[in-house]
C-alpha positions in Angstrom: 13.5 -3.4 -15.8 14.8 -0.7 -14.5 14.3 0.2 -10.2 13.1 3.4 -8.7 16.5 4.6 -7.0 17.1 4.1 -3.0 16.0 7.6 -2.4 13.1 9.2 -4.4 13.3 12.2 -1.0 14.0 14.7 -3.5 10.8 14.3 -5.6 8.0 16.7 -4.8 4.5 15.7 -6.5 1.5 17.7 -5.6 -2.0 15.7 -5.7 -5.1 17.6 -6.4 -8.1 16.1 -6.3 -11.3 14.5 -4.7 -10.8 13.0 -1.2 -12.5 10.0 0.5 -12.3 7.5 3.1 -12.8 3.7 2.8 -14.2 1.9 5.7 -14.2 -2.1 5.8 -16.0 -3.2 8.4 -15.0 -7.3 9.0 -17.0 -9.9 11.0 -18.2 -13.7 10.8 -21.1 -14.8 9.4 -22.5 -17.8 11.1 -26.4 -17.7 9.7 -28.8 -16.4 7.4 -31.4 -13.8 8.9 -35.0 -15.2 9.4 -36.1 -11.8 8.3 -34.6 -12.1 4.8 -32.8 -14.6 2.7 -29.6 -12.4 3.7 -26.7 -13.5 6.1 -26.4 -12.2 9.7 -22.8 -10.9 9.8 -21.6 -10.9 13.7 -19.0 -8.0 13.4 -15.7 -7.7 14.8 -13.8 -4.6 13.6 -13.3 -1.6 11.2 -10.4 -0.7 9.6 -10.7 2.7 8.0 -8.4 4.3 5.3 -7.2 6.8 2.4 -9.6 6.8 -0.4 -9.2 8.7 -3.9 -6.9 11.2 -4.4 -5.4 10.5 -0.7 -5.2 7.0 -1.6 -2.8 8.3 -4.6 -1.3 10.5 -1.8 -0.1 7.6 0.3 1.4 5.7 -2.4 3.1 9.0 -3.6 5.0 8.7 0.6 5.1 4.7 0.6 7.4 5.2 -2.8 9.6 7.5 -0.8 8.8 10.9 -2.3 7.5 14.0 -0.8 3.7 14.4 -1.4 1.2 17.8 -0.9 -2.1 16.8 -1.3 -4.6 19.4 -1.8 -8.5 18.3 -1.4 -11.8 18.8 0.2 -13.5 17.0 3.1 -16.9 18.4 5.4 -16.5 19.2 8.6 -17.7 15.6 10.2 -16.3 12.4 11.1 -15.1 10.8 8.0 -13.1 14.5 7.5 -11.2 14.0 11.0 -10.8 11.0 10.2 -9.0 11.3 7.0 -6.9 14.5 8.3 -5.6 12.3 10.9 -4.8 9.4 8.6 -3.1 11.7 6.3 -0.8 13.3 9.3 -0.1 10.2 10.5 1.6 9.2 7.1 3.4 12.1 6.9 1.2 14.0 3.9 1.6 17.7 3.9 -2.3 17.9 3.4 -4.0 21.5 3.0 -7.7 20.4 2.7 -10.6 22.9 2.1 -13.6 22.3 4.8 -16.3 22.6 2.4 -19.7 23.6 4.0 -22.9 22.1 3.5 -21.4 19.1 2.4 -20.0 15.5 3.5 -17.2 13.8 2.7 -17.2 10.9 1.0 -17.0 7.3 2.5 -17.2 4.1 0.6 -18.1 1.6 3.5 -17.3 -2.1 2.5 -19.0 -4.6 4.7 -16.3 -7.8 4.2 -17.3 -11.7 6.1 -15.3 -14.9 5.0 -12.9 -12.8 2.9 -15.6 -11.7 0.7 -17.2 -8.1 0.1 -21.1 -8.4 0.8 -22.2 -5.0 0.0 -21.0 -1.7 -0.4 -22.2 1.6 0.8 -21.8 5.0 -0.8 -22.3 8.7 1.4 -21.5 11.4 -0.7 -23.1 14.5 -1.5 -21.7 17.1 -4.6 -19.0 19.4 -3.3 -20.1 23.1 -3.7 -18.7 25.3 -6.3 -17.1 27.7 -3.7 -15.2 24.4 -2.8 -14.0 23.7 -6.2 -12.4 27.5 -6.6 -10.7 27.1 -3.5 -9.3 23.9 -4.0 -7.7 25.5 -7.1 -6.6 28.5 -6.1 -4.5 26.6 -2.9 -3.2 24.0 -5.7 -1.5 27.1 -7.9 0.1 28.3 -4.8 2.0 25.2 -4.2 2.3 24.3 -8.0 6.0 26.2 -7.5 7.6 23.6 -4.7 6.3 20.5 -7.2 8.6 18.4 -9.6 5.3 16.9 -10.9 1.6 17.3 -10.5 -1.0 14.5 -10.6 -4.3 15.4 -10.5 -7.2 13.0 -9.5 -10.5 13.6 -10.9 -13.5 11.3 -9.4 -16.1 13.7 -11.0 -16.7 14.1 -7.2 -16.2 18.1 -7.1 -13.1 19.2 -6.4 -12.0 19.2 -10.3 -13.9 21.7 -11.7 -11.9 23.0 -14.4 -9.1 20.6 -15.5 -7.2 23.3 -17.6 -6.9 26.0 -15.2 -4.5 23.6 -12.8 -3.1 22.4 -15.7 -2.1 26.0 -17.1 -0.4 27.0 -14.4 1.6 24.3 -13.7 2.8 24.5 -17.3 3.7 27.7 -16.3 5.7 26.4 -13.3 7.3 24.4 -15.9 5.8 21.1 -13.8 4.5 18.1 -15.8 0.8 16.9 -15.0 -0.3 13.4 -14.3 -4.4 13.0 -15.1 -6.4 10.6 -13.8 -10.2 11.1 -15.6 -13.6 9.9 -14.9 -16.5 11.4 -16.9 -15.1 14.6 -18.3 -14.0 15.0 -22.2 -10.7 13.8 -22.1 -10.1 17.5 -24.1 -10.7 19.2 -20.9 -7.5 17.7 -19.7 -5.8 19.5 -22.3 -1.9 19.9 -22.2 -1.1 17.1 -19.4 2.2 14.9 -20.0 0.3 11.5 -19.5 -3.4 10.7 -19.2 -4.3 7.8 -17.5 -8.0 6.2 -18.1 -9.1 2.7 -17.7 -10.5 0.8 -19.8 -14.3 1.4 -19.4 -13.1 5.7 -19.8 -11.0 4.7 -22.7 -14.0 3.0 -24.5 -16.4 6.2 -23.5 -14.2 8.6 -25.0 -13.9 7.5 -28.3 -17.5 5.9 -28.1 -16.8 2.1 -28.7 -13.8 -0.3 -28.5 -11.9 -0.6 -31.8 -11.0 -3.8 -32.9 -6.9 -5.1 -31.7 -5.3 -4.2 -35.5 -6.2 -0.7 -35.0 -6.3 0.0 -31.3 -2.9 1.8 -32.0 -4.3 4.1 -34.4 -7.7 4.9 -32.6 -5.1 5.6 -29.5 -2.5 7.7 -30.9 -5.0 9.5 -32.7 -7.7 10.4 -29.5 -4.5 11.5 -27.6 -3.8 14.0 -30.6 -7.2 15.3 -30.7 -7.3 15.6 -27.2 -4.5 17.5 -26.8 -2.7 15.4 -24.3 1.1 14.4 -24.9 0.2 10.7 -24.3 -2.8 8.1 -22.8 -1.3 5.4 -20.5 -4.1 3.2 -20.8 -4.6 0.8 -17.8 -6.2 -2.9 -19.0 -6.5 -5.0 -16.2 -5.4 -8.5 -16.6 -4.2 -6.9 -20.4 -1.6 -4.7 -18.7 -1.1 -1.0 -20.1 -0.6 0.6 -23.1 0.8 3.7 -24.2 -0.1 5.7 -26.5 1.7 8.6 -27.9 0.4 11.9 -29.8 2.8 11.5 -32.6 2.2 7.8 -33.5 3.8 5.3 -31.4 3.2 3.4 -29.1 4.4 0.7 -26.5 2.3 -2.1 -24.6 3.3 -3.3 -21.5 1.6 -6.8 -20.3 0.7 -7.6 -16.8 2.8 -8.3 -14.3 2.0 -12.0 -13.1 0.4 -12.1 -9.5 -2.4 -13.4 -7.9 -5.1 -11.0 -8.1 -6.6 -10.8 -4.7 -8.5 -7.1 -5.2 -8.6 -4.7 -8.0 -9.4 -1.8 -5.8 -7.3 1.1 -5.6 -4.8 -0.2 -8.4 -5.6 2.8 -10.4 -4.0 5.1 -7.4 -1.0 3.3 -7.1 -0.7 3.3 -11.3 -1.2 7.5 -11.5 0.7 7.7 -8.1 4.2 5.6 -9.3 3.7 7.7 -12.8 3.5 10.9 -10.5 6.9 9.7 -8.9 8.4 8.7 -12.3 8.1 12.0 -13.8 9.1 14.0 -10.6 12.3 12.2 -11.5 12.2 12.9 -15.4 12.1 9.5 -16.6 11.0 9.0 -20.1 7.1 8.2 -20.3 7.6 4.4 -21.3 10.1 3.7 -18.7 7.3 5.4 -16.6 4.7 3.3 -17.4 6.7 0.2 -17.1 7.4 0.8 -13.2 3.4 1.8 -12.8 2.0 -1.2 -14.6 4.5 -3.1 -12.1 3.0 -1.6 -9.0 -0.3 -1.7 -10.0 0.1 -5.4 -10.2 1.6 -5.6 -6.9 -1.3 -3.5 -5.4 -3.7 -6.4 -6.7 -2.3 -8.9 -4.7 -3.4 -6.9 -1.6 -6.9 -6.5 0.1 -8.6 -3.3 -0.3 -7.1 0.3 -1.1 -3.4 -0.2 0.0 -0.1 1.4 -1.1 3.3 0.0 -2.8 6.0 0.5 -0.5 9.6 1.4 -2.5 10.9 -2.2 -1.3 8.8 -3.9 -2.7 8.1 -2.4 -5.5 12.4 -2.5 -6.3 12.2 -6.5 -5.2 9.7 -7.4 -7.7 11.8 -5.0 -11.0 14.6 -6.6 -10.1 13.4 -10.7 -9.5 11.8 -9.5 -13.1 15.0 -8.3 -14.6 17.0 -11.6 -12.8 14.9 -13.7 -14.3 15.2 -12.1 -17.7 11.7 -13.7 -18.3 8.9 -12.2 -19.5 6.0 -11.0 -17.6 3.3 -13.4 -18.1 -0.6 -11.9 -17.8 -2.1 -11.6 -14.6 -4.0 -14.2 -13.0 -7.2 -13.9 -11.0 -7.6 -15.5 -7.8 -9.7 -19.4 -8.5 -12.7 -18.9 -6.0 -13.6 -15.6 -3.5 -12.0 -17.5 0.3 -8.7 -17.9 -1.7 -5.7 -16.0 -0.3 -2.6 -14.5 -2.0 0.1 -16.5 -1.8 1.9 -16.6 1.7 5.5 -14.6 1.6 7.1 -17.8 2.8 6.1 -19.6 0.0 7.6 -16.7 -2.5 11.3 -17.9 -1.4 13.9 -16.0 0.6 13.9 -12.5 1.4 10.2 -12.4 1.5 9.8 -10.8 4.9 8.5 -7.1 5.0 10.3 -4.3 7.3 7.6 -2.2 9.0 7.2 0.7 10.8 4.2 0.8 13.4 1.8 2.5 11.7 2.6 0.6 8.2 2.1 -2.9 10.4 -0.8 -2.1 11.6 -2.3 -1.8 7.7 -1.0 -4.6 7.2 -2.1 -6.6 10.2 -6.0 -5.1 8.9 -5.6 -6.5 6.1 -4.7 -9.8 7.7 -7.4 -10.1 9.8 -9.9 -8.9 6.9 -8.6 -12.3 5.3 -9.1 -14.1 8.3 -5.3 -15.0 9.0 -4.3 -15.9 12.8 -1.4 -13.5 13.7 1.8 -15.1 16.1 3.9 -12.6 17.4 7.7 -13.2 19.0 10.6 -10.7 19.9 14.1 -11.2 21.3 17.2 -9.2 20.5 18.5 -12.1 17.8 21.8 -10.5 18.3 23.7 -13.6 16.4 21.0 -15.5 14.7 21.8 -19.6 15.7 20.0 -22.8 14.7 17.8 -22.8 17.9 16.8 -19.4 16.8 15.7 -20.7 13.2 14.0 -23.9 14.8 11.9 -21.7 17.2 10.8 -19.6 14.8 9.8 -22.1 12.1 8.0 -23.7 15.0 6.4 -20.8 16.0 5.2 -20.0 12.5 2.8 -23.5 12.0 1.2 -21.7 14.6 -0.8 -19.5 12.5 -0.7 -17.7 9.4 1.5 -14.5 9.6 4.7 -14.4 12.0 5.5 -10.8 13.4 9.0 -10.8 15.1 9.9 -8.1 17.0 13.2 -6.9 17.6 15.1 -4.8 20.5 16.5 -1.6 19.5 20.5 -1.2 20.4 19.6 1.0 22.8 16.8 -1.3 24.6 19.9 -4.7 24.1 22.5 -2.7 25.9 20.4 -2.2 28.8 19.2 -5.8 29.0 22.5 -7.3 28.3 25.4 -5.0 29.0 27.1 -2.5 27.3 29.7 -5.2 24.7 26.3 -5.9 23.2 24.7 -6.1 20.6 26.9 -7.3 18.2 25.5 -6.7 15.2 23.2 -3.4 14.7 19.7 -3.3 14.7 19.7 -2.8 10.8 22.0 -6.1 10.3 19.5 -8.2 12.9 16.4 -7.1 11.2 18.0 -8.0 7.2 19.2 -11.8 8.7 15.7 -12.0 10.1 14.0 -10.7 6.9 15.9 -13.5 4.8 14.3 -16.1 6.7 11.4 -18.2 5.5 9.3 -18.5 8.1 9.0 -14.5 9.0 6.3 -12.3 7.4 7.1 -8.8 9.1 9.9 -7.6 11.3 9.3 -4.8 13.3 11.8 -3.1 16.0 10.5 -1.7 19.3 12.6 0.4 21.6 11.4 -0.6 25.0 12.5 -2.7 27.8 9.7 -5.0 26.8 6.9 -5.8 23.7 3.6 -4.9 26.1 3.2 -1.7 24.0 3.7 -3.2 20.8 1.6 -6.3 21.9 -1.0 -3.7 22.8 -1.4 -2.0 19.6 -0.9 -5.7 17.5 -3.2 -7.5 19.7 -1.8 -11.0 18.6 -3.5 -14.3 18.4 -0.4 -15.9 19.8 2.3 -15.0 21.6 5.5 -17.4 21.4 8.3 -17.3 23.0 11.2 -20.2 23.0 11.7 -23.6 25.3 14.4 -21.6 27.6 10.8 -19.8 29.3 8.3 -20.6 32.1 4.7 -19.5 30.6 4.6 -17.7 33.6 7.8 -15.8 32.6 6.4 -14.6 29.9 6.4 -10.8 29.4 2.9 -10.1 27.9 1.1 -13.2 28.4 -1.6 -12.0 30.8 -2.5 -8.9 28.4 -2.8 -11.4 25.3 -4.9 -13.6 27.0 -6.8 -10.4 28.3 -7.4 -10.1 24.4 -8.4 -13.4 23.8 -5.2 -14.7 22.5 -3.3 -17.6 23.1 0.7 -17.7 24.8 3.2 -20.7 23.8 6.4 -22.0 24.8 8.2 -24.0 21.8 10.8 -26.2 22.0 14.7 -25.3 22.7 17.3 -26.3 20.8 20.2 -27.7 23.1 23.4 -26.3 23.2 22.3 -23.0 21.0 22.8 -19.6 23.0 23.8 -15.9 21.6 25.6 -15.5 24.6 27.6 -18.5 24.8 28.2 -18.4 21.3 29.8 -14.8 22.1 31.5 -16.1 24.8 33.2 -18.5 23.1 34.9 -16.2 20.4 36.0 -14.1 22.8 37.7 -16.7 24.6 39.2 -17.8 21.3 
């Protein structure tokens, strides 16, 4: 299979469509209300994020590429809130503020790893709205290599074939993602992408396997689209082409943890795909890979290029197959822990992608351990402390010194190896789930913002020398000193070779 190339930076998709934010609000649930036969969930936390077409918009940044998203949002909360999330992520986002209107949250209420109930505040998006929305998308249709255009019937999609006129104009192939409308009205796109349940409604029933082709082919003719990339769940994708043929991809083989939000990492990876001109099918092999991926997280969440380039090319290694997706066995299971997945499993963060991933940790109900150190030469009591430290919960999180923040603790002939060498040595080992590097003298801001449920450093400590310990205990977590490994120091290690 082939990867998505190092750098995507010079792809520019624009995403038009309707906006949202998803809350999950996470607690425990200890007893059932006396007032109802429904349980009492004591909650802890909310972890809000992108929704819809700024969901698709992420995913589009997480890949690498440049993104525009144009949308709508009210001027209240859940709007601020999703402008914010979008700058932080580096979206260049030119949203209408649509009056008389609110923007829509989905609000998940999630105890013991399992959704309870969902809520849904919306209201229509007025027709002023809609215009403006496409009149800002045609202005920036001439910076895009692609256009993907996400249509949640929620409002800001009124007219399908007016966007997708004038980026055939701008010589810029369009990405659709339906709901409810005639596929027809999505006239003259490169690739339409319905599930399966939009699939079935559009032709009016489900045709039997022996002529799925046919009914396929033929409702992407009649539509006028180039091709349908149909997405099938657990029955991976299948594309099929205005002219006859067709290709069927199965799934990918992961644990499916949560369906939600696959769909936007599918039309977003397509979006990517075509920025770069790749042929449809090679297209749709990359996006039924990352929408598998997505499936193994909790909750709306992107595909981050690395990922998404580790798991083509394990598949191409392996040279085997794909085998059909799996679903998790019972609703308190968890996707399989990166440790368990072999070498290399560790995932390189930046702050604000840990902290999404941390959420989603803690919406699982996983215990967090957090080290650092500079792990200038990586030694056996380095590996020993850290396997130790990781049977202390269920995610490790190490965190690494910048060069900058190792020469001033330990002199200007160090480090030895570069921050990007440290972090890939600590990456291939077992027992690490994230690596993140911090540029100050100490952890306390990064402890601050992680909020960990231990804190662990190694045997050559005094609790009392620990940097940190009174603010995680302030927080309620636990600190540790493991065991030391005699005779094992980056220093005298260094010391001896340059005696040699």
């Amino acid at each position: 299979m082939t990867a998505l190339p190092p750098s995507v930076a010079d792809a520019r998709v624009l995403v038009v469509g309707d906006v949202m934010l998803d809350r999950y609000i996470h607690g425990r649930t200890e007893r059932v209300s006396r007032e109802a036969p429904v349980p009492v969930v004591l909650v802890e936390g909310s972890d809000d994020r992108l929704g819809g077409a700024a969901n698709v918009a992420l995913n589009v940044v997480s890949l690498g590429a440049r993104c525009t998203l144009v949308g709508a949002v009210a001027d209240d909360d859940s709007g601020r809130i999703v402008a914010r999330l979008l700058a932080e992520a580096g979206i260049d986002a030119d949203l209408v503020i649509a009056d008389d209107s609110r923007t829509t949250l989905k609000q998940r209420l999630v105890s013991m790893q399992q959704q309870l109930v969902r809520m849904d505040f919306e209201s229509p998006l007025p027709p002023a709205a809609a215009i403006e929305v496409a009149t800002r998308a045609v202005k920036r249709m001439a910076g895009a290599d692609a256009l993907v255009i996400e249509d949640y019937d929620k409002g800001a999609i009124a007219n399908p074939k007016d966007l997708v006129g004038a980026a055939r104009a701008h010589g810029v192939p369009t990405i659709a993602d339906p709901k409810y409308k005639p596929f027809a009205a999505y006239r003259g796109v490169a690739i339409l992408k319905p599930n399966r349940p939009e699939f079935e409604a559009a032709l009016g029933y489900w045709p039997d396997a022996d002529r799925l082709v046919e009914a396929g082919c033929r409702l992407a003719r009649d539509s006028g689209v180039e091709a349908i990339a149909l997405t099938r769940g657990g029955d991976g994708m299948t594309l099929f082409n205005a002219k006859g043929d067709s290709e069927h991809i199965p799934a990918v083989s992961v644990d499916v943890y949560d369906e939600t939000g696959a769909g936007d990492t599918v039309a977003a990876t397509l979006g990517v795909c075509t920025a770069l001109a790749w042929p449809k099918a090679e297209a749709v092999r990359i996006a039924n890979l990352a929408g598998g991926l997505v499936c193994g997280k909790f909750g709306t969440a992107p595909v981050t290029l690395e990922e998404l380039n580790r798991a083509g090319g394990a598949a191409e290694a392996t040279g085997v197959p794909p085998e059909p997706a799996k679903a998790v066995p019972s609703a308190t299971a968890r996707p399989p822990h990166p440790a368990q997945r072999g070498n290399g499993a560790a995932s390189r963060a930046h702050r604000h992608q840990l902290a999404e991933a941390i959420a989603e940790a803690r919406l699982r109900g996983e215990r967090i351990v957090f080290t650092n150190g500079c792990f200038d030469i990586l030694h056996a009591g380095h590996v020993a402390y850290l396997n130790e430290a990781r049977e202390l919960g269920d995610r490790l999180l190490v965190a690494v010194n910048d060069d900058d923040s190792v020469r001033r603790l330990k002199g200007d002939r160090r480090p030895v190896n570069g921050l990007r060498e440290r972090m890939r040595v600590l990456e291939g080992l077992q027992a690490v789930d994230w690596v993140v590097p911090f540029s100050e003298d100490t952890p306390e801001a990064l402890l601050d913002e992680v909020r960990p449920d231990v804190l662990v450093k190694g045997g050559d400590y005094a609790l009392a020398e620990v940097v940190g310990a009174d603010l995680v205990r302030s927080h309620g977590g636990d600190v540790r000193v493991v065991g030391l490994v005699d005779d094992c120091s980056s220093t005298a290690i260094v010391d001896r070779l340059r005696e040699a």
